[in-house]
N, C-alpha and C positions, 0 to 999 in steps of 0.2 A: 183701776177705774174701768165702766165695763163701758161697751161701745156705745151703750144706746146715752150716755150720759155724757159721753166725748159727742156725739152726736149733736146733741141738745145744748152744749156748751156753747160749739164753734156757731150753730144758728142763732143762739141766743144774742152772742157776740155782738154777727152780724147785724141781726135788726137791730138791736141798742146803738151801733153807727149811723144805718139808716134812721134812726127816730131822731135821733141826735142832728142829724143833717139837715133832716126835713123841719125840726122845731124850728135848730137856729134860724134856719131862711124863712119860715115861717111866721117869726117874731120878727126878721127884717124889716118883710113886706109891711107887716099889720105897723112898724113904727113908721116906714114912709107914706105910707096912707095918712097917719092922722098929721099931717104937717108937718113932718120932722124940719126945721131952718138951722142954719149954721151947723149943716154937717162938711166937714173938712175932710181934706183928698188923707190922712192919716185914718181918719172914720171908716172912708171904702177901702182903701188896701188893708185896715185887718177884718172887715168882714168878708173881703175878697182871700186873704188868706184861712179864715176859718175854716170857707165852703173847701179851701184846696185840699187842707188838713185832714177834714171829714173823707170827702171825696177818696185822696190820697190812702187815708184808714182803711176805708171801705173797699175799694180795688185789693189794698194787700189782703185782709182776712180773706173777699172774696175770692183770689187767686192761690190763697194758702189752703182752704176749704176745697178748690176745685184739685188741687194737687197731693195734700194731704191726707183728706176725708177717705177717699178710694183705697189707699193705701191702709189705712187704719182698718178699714172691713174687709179688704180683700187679701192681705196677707197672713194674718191667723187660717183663714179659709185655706189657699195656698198649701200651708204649711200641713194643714193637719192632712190635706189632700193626700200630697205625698207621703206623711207618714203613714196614712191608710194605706197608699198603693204600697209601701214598704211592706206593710206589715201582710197585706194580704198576696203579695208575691214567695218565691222560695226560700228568701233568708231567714236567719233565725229572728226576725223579731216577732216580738208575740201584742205589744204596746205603743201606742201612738203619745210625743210628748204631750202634755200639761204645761202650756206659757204660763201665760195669767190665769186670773181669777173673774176673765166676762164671759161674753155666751160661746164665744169657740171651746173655751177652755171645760164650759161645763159638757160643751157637745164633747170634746174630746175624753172627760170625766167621763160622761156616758160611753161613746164607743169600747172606752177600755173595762168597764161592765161588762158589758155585752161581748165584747171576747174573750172574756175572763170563761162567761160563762160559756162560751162556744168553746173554751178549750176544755173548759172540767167537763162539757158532754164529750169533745172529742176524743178525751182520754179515757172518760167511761165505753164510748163505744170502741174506742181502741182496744182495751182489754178485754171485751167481750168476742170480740173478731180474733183475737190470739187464743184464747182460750178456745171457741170453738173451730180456729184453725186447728188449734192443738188437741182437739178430742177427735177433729173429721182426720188427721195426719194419724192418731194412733189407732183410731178405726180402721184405715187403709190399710197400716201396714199390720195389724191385727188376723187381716182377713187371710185364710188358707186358698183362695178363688187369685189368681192372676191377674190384675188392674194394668188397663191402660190408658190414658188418656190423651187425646191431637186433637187440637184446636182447631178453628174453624180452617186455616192454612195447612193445616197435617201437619204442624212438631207436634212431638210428645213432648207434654207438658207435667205428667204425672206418670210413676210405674212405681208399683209395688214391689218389696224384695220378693215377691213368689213371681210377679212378671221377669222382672230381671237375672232369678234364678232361670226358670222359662227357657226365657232367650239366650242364654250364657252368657250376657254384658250386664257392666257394673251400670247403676244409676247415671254417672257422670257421662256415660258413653251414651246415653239417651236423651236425658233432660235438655230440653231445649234445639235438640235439632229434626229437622224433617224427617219424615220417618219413610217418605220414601231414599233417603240418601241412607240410611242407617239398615233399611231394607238391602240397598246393592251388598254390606258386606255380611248379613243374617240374612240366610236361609230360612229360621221361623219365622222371622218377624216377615221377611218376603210371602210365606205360605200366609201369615196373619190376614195381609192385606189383601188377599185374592178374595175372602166375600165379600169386605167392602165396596174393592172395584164392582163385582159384580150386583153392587146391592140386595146383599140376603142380610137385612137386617132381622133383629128379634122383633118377633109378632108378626114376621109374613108367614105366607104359605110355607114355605120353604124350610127344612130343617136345619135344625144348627150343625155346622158341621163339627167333629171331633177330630182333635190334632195327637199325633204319641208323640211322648217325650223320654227317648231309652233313658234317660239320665235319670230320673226320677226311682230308680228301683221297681216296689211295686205297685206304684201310681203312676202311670205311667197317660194315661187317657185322660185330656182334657174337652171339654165342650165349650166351643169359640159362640158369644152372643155379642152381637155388635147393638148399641144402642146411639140412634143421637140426640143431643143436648138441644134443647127449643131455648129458641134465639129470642127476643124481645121482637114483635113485631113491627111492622116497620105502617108508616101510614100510606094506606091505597094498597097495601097487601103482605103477603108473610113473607119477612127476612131467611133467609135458610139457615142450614142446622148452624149453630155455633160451634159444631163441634164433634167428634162419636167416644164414646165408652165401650173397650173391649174386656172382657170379663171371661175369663178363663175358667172354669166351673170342672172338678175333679170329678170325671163321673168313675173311674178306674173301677169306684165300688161296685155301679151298676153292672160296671162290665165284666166283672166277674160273679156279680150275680147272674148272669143273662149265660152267661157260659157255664156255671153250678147247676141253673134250671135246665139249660141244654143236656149236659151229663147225667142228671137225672132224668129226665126224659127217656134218654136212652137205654138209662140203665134200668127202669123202670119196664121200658118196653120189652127189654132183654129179659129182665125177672119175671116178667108176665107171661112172655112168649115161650121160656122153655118150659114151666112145667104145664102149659098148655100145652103145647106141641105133645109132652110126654105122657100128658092126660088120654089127648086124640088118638096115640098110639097104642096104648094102653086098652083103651076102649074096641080099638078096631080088632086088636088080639082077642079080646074078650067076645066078640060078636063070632068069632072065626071058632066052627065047631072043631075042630082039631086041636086045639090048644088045650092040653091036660090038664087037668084039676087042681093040680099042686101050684101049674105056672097061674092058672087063673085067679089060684088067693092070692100069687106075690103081687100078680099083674094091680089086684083088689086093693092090697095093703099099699103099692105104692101109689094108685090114685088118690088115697084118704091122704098119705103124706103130702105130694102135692097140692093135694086141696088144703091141706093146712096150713102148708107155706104159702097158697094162694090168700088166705084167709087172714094170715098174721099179716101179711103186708097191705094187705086193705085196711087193716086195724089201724096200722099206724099210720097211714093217709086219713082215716076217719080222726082219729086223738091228735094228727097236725092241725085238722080242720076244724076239732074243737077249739084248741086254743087257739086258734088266730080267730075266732067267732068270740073269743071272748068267755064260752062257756064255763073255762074253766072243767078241774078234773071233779069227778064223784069218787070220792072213797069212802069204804066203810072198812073204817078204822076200829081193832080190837086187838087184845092182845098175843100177841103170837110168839113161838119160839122161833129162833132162827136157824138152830141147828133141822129144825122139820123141810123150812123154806129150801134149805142149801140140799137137802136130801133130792129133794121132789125136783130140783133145778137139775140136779145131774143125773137122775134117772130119765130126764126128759131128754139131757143133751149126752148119752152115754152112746148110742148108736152113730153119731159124728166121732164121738171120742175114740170109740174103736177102731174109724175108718182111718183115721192118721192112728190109731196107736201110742196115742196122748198118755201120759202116767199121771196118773187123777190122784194128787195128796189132800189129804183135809186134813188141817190143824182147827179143828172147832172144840170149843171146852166144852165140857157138861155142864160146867157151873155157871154159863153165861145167864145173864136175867134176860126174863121177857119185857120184849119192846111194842112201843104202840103204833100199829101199822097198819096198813092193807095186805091183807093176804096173795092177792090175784097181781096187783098193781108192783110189791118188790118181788115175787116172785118173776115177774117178766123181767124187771131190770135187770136182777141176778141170770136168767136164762141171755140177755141181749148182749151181757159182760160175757158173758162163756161164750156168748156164737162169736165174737170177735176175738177172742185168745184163740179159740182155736183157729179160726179165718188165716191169722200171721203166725202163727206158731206152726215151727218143722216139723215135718214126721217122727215120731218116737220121745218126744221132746218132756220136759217134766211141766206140769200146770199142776199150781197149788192155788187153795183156795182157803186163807183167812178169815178167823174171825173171834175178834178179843175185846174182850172192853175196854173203852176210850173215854174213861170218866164217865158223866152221865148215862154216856149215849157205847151203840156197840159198831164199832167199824168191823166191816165186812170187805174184804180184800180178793182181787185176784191176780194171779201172778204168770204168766208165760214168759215164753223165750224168743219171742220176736222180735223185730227189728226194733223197737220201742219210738218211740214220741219224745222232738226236739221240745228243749221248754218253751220255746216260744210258741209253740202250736197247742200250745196245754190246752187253753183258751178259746181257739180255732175248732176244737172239734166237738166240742159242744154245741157249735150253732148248726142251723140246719142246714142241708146239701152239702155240709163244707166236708174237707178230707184234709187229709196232710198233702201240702204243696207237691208235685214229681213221683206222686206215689199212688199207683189205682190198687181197691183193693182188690182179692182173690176173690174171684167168683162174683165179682159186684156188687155193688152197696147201695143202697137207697139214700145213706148221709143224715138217714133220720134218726136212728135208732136210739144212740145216744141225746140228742135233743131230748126226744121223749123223756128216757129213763132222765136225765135232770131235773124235768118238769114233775114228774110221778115223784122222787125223793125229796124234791122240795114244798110240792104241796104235802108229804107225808113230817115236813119239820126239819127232815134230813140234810144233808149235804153229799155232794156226786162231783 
C-alpha cells in the first residue's frame, strides 16, 4: 500500500468520526427543539454515552495518526537515507534496499538506476584511465631519455629504468621518498638537484647543464632539462608548480660530433697549412736567382703536386657540400672497362707506392665484362681505397688489388697488411669525420674520403 493511500485512509477515518459525532449531536439538538416529552434519564445516559464513544473514537485515531502517521513517512526515508550514505561511503555496497512497493521504494528503484548507471560509467572510465596509465607507463619506460619526477613536496614519484640506471638505485630505493633524503646517500641525484635549487629551469636564459655518467660505456653525456608541472590555479592568483620533470637527454652523440668537427678542424688546418707552407717555400726558392735549373723544375713539379693535393681536398669539401645541399651527385655514366680504371689508379698512386716500397699485385682477368659507370667518379674511389692501404700499410709490405666477377655485377677488391678494422667499426667509418676509436691516422685524414667514395658507388648502383 503506498503512503499516499495509508495517508488518505487514516484522514478519511478520522472525519467519518467527526461527521458521525457532529450528525448524531446534531439530530439530538433538532429532536429536543421540536418538543421532545417523556424523555427518560435511560434516554440521556445513552445519548450521553454515544457522544463519549464518538469522542472516545475520535481521540484514539486522532492520537494513533499523531503517533503513527510520522512514522509511516518518515522511516522508509530514514532507511533509504542510510542505505545511500552506505552505499555512497567506502564499503562494498553498490545498492540501496527495495522495502515495498510505495514512493520510497520507487525513489529507491530509481537511485539504484542511477548508480547502476554511475558504475557502468565508472568502470568505462576506469578502464580507459588503466589503459592510458598503461600506454603513458610503457611510454616512460620506452623512452632512452632518463625520467624523473617529485611532486610538489620533492618525493619522486616516478623514474624510469634509464633514470634509475643513471643514478645506480633500483626503483624501490626511489619511489616514494624525498629526494632530498635519497640525495644525502647519491652523489648524482645530489649533483641532479643543484639546478633546481638554483632555478635553471628549461626555457631560461641559462643553459642546461650536461652531467657524465662513466658507467654508461660510450654514452656517457647526459643533458639535465628541469621542467615544472602547472598546478590548477587557485582563486585571487596562481597556486605554484605542482611539481618538476627531470629529463636526462643523451647528447654523448653531439658530443662527439663536436669533438669529430674539432679534429677535423685541425686536421684540415694542418692539411692546408703544410702544403702551403711548402708552396711558400718553394716559391721563395724559385724567385732566388741562384737556384739551378734542375732544382727549379723539381722545386715546379712539386708546387703542381701540392696544388693538387690542395685541390683534391677542396673537392671533397665541395662533393660534402653538395650532398648535404641536397644536390645530389652528376654522373655521366657509360660503359667502361675496369681493368683500364685500375691501370690509370696505380699509375696515379705509383710515386706513393715507391716511397714505402709497396709490392703492387693485380689479379685482374682479361675476360671480366664491361660495367656501367662513371669514368672520373670510380676512378677517384679506387685512387681514395689505394691512398688509405697505403696510409696503414708497412714499408715493403704486399698490396694486391682484386677484381672478379660477382654474379651480375664485378667486385673490385683491395687488400694491404695493416692493422685492419674491428667489426664493429665496419659501419663507423663510412660516416663522415669519423675514424676508428684510439687510432689517428698517418699523416692525417680529413674522415671524408670514404663517405664520399660510398655516396659516388651508390649513386653509380654499386655497393662500398
Amino acid at each position: 500500500m503506498s503512503l499516499k493511500l495509508k495517508i488518505r485512509l487514516s484522514v478519511f477515518l478520522l472525519l467519518l468520526l467527526l461527521l458521525g459525532l457532529g450528525g448524531y449531536a446534531f439530530f439530538a439538538i433538532h429532536y429536543l427543539e421540536h418538543g421532545a416529552h417523556g424523555i427518560e434519564q435511560a434516554d440521556f445516559d445513552m445519548a450521553r454515552s454515544a457522544v463519549l464513544v464518538f469522542l472516545a473514537a475520535g481521540t484514539v485515531v486522532g492520537i494513533t495518526m499523531m503517533v503513527r502517521l510520522p512514522r509511516i513517512v518518515v522511516r522508509p526515508l530514514r532507511r533509504l537515507t542510510v542505505d545511500m550514505e552506505r552505499v555512497a561511503g567506502p564499503g562494498p555496497a553498490t545498492r540501496v534496499a527495495v522495502g515495498r512497493r510505495d514512493e520510497v521504494g520507487s525513489v529507491a528503484a530509481a537511485v539504484n538506476r542511477v548508480l547502476s548507471q554511475a558504475q557502468d560509467e565508472r568502470r568505462a572510465t576506469l578502464a580507459t584511465l588503466i589503459t592510458e596509465r598503461n600506454r603513458m607507463d610503457s611510454l616512460v619506460r620506452s623512452l632512452d631519455e632518463g625520467l624523473l619526477l617529485l611532486d610538489e613536496h620533492g618525493a619522486i614519484v616516478l623514474a624510469n629504468p634509464v633514470a634509475c640506471d643513471l643514478l645506480g638505485l633500483p626503483a624501490e630505493e626511489l619511489l616514494g621518498r624525498p629526494a632530498a633524503d635519497v640525495a644525502r646517500a647519491s652523489a648524482a641525484l645530489r649533483d641532479l638537484l643543484v639546478p633546481l635549487a638554483a632555478h635553471n629551469l628549461a626555457g631560461d636564459a641559462e643553459p642546461d647543464p650536461v652531467f657524465t655518467f662513466p658507467h654508461r660505456g660510450e654514452a656517457p653525456h647526459y643533458q639535465l632539462s628541469i621542467s615544472p608541472i602547472d598546478a590548477l590555479n587557485q582563486p585571487g592568483g596562481t597556486a605554484p608548480a605542482g611539481g618538476h620533470i627531470f629529463c636526462l637527454r643523451n647528447v654523448s652523440d653531439f658530443k662527439k660530433l663536436d669533438e669529430v668537427k674539432s679534429a677535423f678542424l685541425a686536421t684540415i688546418s694542418h692539411e692546408l697549412k703544410t702544403p702551403l707552407a711548402s708552396i711558400k717555400l718553394s716559391l721563395m726558392l724559385l724567385q732566388d736567382e741562384r737556384t739551378p735549373a734542375a732544382e727549379r723544375q723539381r722545386l715546379a713539379t712539386g708546387i703542381g703536386e701540392e696544388t693538387q693535393r690542395l685541390l683534391n681536398m677542396v673537392g671533397q669539401l665541395i662533393d660534402v657540400a653538395r650532398l648535404d645541399a641536397g644536390a645530389g651527385i652528376r654522373l655521366n655514366v657509360q660503359p667502361l672497362k675496369l681493368a683500364e680504371v685500375i691501370h690509370y689508379a696505380t699509375q696515379t698512386m705509383r710515386p706513393q707506392l715507391d716511397d714505402k716500397r709497396l709490392q703492387l699485385n693485380l689479379h685482374v682477368s682479361d675476360a671480366l665484362p664491361e660495367v656501367q659507370g662513371d669514368v672520373e667518379k670510380t676512378t677517384w674511389v679506387l685512387i681514395n681505397l689505394l691512398s688509405n692501404a697505403i696510409r696503414y700499410s708497412p714499408a715493403a709490405a704486399p698490396l694486391v688489388i682484386r677484381a672478379v666477377q660477382w654474379g651480375e655485377m664485378v667486385r673490385v677488391s683491395v687488400e694491404d697488411c695493416g692493422p685492419g678494422i674491428a667489426p664493429e667499426h665496419h659501419q663507423r667509418i663510412f660516416q663522415r669525420f669519423a675514424g676508428v676509436p684510439g687510432r689517428a691516422a698517418p699523416g692525417g685524414s680529413s674522415g671524408l674520403g670514404l663517405s664520399i667514395a660510398r655516396e659516388f658507388i651508390g649513386a653509380q648502383g654499386g655497393l662500398l
